[in-house]
C-alpha positions as CSV (number, residue, x, y, z in Angstrom):
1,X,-97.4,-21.9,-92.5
2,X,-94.1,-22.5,-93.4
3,X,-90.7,-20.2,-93.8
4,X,-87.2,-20.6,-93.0
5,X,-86.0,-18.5,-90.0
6,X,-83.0,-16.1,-89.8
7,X,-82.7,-15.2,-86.0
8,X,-80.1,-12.6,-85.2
9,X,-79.3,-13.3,-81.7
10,X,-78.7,-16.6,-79.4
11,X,-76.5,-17.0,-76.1
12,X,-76.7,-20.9,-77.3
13,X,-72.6,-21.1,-77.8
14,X,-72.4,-19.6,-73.4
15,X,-75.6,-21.9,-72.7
16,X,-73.7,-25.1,-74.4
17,X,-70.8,-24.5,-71.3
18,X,-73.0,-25.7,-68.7
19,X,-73.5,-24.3,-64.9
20,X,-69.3,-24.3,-64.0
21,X,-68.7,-22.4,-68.0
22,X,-66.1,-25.3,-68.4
23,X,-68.6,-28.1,-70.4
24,X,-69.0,-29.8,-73.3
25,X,-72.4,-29.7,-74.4
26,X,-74.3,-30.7,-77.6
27,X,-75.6,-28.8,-80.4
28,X,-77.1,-31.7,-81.9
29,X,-79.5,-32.3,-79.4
30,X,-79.8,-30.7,-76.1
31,X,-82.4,-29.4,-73.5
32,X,-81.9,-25.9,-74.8
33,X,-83.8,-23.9,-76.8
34,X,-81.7,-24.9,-79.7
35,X,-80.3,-27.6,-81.3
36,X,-79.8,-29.0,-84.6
37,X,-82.9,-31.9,-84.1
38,X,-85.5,-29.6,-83.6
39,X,-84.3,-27.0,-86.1
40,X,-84.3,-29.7,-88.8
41,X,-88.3,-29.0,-88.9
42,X,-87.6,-25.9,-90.4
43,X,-87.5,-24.8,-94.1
44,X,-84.3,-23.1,-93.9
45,X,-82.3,-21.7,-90.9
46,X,-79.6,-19.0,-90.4
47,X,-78.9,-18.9,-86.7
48,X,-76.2,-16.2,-85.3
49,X,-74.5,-17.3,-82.4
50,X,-72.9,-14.4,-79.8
51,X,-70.0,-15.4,-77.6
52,X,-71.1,-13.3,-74.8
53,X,-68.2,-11.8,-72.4
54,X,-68.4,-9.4,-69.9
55,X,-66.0,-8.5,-66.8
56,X,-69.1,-9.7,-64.3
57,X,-67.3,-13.1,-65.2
58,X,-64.5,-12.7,-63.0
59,X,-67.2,-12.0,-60.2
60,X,-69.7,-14.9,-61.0
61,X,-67.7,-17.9,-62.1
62,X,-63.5,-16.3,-61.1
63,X,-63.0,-17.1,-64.6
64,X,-61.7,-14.1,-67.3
65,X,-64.1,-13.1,-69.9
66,X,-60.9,-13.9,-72.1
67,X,-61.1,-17.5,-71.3
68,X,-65.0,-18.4,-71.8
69,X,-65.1,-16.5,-74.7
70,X,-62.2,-18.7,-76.2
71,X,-64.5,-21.2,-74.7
72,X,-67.4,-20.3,-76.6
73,X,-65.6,-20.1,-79.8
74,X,-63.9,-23.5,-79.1
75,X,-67.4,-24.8,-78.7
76,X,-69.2,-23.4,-81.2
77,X,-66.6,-24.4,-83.7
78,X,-66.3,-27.9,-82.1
79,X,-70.1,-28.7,-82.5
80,X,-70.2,-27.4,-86.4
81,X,-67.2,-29.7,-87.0
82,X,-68.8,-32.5,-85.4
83,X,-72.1,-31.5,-87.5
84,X,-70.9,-30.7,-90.6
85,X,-73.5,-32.3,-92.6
86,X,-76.2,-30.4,-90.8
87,X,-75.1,-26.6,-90.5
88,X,-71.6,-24.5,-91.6
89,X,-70.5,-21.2,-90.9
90,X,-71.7,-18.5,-93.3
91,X,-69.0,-16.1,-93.7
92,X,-70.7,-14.4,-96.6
93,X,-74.4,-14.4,-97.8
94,X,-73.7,-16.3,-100.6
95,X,-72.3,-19.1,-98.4
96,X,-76.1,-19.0,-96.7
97,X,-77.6,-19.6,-100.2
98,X,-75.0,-22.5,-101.0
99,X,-75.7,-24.0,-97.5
100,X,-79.5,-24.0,-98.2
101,X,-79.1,-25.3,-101.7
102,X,-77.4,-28.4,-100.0
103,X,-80.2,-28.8,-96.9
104,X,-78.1,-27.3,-94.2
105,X,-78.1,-24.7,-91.9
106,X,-76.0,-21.2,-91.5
107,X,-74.0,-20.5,-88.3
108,X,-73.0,-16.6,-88.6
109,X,-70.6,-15.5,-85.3
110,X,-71.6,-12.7,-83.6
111,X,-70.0,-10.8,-80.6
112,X,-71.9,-9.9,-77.3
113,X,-69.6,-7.2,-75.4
114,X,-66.1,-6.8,-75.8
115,X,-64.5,-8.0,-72.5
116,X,-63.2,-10.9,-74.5
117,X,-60.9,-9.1,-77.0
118,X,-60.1,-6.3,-74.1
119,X,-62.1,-3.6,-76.1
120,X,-59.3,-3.3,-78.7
121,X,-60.8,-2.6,-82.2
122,X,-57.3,-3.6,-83.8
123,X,-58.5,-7.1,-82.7
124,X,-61.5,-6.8,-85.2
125,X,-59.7,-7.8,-88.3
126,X,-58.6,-11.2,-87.2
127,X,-62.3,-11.6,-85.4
128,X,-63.5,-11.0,-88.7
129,X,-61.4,-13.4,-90.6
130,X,-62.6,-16.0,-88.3
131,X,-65.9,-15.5,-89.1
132,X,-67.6,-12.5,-86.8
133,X,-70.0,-10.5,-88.6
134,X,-71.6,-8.9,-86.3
135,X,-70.7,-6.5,-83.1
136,X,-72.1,-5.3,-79.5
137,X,-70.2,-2.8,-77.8
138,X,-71.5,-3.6,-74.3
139,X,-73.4,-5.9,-72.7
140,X,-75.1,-4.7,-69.3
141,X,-72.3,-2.5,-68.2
142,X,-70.0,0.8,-68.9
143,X,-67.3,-0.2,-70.4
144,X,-64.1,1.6,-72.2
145,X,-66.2,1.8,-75.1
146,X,-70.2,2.9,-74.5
147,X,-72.2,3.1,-71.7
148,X,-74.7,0.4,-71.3
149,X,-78.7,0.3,-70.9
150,X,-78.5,-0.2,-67.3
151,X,-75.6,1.9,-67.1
152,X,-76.4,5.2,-69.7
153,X,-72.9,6.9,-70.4
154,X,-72.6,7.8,-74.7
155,X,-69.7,6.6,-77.0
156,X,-66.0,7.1,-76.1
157,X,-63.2,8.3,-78.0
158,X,-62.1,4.2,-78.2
159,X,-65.5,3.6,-78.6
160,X,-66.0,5.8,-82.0
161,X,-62.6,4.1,-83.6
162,X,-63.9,0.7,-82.7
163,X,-67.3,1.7,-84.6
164,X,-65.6,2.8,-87.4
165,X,-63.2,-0.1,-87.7
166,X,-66.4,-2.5,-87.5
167,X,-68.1,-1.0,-90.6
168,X,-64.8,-0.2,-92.2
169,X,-64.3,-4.5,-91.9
170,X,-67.9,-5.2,-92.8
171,X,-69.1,-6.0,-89.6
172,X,-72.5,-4.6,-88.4
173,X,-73.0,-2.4,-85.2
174,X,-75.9,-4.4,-82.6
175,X,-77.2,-1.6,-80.6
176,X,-79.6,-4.1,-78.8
177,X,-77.4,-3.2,-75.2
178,X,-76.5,0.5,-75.5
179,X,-77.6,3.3,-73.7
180,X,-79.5,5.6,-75.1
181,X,-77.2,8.0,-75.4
182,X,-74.4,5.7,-76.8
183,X,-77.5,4.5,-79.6
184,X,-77.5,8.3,-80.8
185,X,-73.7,9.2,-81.0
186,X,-73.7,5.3,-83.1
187,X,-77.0,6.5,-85.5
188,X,-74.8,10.0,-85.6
189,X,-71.8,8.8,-87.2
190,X,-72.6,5.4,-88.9
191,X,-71.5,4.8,-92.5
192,X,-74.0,1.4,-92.7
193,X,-77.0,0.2,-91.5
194,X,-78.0,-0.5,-87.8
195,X,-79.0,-3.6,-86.6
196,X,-80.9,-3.8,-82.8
197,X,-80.2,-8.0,-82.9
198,X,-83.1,-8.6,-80.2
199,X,-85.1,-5.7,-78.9
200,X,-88.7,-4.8,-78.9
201,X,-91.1,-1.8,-78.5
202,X,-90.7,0.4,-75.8
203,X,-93.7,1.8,-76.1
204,X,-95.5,-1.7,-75.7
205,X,-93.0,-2.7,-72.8
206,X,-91.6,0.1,-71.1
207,X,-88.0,-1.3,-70.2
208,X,-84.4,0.5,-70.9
209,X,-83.4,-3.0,-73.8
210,X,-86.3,-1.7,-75.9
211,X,-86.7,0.8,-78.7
212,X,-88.3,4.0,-78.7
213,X,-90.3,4.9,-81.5
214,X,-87.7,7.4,-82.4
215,X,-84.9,4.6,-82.2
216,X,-86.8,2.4,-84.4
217,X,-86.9,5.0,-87.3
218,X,-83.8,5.9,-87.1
219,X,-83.0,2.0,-87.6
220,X,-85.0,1.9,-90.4
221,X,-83.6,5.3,-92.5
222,X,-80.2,3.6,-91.7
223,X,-81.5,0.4,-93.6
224,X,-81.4,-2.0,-90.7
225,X,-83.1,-4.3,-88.9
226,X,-84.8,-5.2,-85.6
227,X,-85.1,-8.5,-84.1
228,X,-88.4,-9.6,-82.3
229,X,-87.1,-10.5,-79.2
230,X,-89.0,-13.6,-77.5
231,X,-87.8,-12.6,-73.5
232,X,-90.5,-12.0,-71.5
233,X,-89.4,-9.3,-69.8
234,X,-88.5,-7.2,-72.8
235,X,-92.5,-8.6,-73.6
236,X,-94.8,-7.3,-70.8
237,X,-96.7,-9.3,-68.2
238,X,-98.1,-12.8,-69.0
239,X,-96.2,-12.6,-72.4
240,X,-97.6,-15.1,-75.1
241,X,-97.3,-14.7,-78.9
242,X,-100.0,-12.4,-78.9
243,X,-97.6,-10.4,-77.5
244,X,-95.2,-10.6,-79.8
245,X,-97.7,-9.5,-82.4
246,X,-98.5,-6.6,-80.4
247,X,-94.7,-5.7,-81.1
248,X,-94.6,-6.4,-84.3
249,X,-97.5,-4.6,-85.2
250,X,-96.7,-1.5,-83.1
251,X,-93.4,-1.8,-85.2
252,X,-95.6,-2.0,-88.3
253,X,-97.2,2.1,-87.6
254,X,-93.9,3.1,-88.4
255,X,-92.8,0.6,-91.2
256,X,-95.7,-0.5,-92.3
257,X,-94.2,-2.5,-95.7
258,X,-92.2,-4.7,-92.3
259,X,-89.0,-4.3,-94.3
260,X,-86.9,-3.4,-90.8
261,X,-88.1,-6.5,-88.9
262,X,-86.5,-9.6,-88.3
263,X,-86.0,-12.4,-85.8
264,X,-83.9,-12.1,-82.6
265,X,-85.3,-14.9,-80.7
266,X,-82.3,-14.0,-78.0
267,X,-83.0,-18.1,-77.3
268,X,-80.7,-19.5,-74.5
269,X,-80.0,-16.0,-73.1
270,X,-83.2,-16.0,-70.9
271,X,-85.2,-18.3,-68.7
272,X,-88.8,-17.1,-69.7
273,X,-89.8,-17.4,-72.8
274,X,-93.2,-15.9,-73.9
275,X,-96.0,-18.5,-74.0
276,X,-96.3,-20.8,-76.6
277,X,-92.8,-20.5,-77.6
278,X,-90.8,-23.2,-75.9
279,X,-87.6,-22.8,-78.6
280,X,-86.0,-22.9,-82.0
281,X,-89.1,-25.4,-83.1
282,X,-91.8,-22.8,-81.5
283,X,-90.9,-20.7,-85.0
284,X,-93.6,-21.9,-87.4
285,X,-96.7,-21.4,-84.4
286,X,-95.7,-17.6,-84.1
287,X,-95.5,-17.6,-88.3
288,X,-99.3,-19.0,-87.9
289,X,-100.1,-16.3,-85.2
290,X,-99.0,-13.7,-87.6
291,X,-101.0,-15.0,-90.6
292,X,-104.2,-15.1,-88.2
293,X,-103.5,-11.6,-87.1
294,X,-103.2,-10.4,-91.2
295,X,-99.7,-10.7,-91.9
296,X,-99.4,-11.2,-95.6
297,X,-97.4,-15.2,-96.6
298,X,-94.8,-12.4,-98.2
299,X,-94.4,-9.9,-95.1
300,X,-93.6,-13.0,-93.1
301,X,-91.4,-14.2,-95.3
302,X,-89.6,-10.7,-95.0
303,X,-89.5,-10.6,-91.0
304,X,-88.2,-14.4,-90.7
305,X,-85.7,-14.4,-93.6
306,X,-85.3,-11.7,-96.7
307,X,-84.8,-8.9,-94.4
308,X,-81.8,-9.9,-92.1
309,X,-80.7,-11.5,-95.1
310,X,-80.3,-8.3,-97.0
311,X,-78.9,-6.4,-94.9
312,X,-75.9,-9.2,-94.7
313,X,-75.7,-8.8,-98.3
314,X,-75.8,-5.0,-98.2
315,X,-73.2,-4.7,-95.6
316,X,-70.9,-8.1,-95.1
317,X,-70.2,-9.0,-98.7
């Protein structure tokens, strides 16, 4: 069957710099998991791209986190320029519907850590004018902000103004990389829905990135969203799509209309992908698996588009 896909997470825009984080790769048509080629076989598509910084980066390539995540954003921009007649940045929902009415594709920015801005939420505002709607705190580590899921460690001070300053903008909070304890003091004090970009069950796959079931209600009574994360580590041994049904339907004892559950592919961030899902074009063969397995045309319909799509038009308006 056929649906257009919103996926709220891809590390495409760091993937497209190559090994030395200093190239000048193709969204048009790479051997990633996305580009633009293989997308085209899809009825609509709404892709969120994270520039992904952390201060590892100084470690692993002796470059700053502030200089590949200008990177990132100068290639991300570059390859929408260069594409212009295939996919534009959606700075509002209603630039998604005007991009679909006209056959192309949404690019909505996201953020993946804060190394690259230097943590400072009075950096937000111009973020967001340039187009970022979306915000992780952390990536893997403790930073001045949150504590990390490898790391544990709750909200700081800094860390509760940047929060506030992100919903205040209309820019929502990704909890996909916090701790625990930073996910609670977040669901504590949030004004707006909650949005895990690309996590999956814990109790299916017992790993730290994952949801609880407590987590996942919480998302939900907040109005949010959870991406199906296609990582097959955040899966569970020998990951295929069956497996990624056993998510979503373990998701589906808790919200059983599927009105918190989205894509979140987290495509080009990882190097095993569960079986049967090779990239952006692997999208309509889980659809099928979820019609097999009793999914409803509508309820699919809801996980691969209406769903992240409201809560951009709830919250980023």
């Amino acid at each position: 069957m056929k649906s257009p896909v919103f996926d709220l997470h891809c590390d495409t825009a760091y993937a497209l710099l190559g090994e030395d984080r200093n190239s000048a790769g193709s969204l048009r048509k790479n051997n990633l998991h996305i580009d633009l080629e293989r997308a085209g076989i899809l009825d609509g598509y709404v892709q969120c791209f994270a520039c992904f910084t952390t201060p590892m980066m100084e470690q692993w390539y002796q470059l700053s986190p502030v200089t590949i995540f200008e990177r990132e954003l100068a290639t991300i921009q570059r390859e929408i320029d260069n594409n212009k007649r295939r996919i534009s940045i959606a700075y509002t929902p209603q630039d998604i519907h005007r991009n679909m009415e006209k056959g192309k594709a949404s690019a909505i920015l996201t953020l993946e850590g804060t190394a690259g801005f230097g943590y400072d939420p009075a950096l937000l505002e111009d973020l967001y004018l340039i187009g970022f709607r979306m915000v992780s705190l952390t990536w893997n580590e403790q930073n001045p902000l949150a504590g990390s899921c490898q790391t544990g460690g709750g909200l700081t001070d800094r860390g509760r103004e940047f929060v506030k300053e992100a919903q205040r903008l209309g820019m929502l909070i990704d909890v996909s990389h916090l701790s625990d304890e930073a996910f609670w003091d977040v669901i504590e004090m949030t004004q707006a829905p909650i949005i895990a970009s690309h996590s999956n069950s814990r109790q299916i796959c017992n790993v730290s990135r994952n949801l609880t079931d407590d987590m996942f209600r919480e998302i939900c009574r907040t109005g949010g969203v959870v991406g199906l994360n296609q990582y097959r580590d955040f899966l569970g041994e020998n990951a295929d799509l069956d497996t990624v049904c056993q998510h979503l339907h373990h998701f589906l004892t808790i919200d059983s209309d599927g009105k918190h559950i989205a894509l979140g592919g987290d495509l080009d961030g990882c190097d095993h992908l569960a079986a049967g899902f090779e990239g952006v074009q692997s999208y309509p063969s889980l659809a099928q698996k979820m019609h097999a397995q009793g999914l409803t045309e509508e309820m699919i319909r809801n996980i691969y588009w209406n769903n992240a799509l409201g809560v951009m038009e709830r919250c980023c308006m």
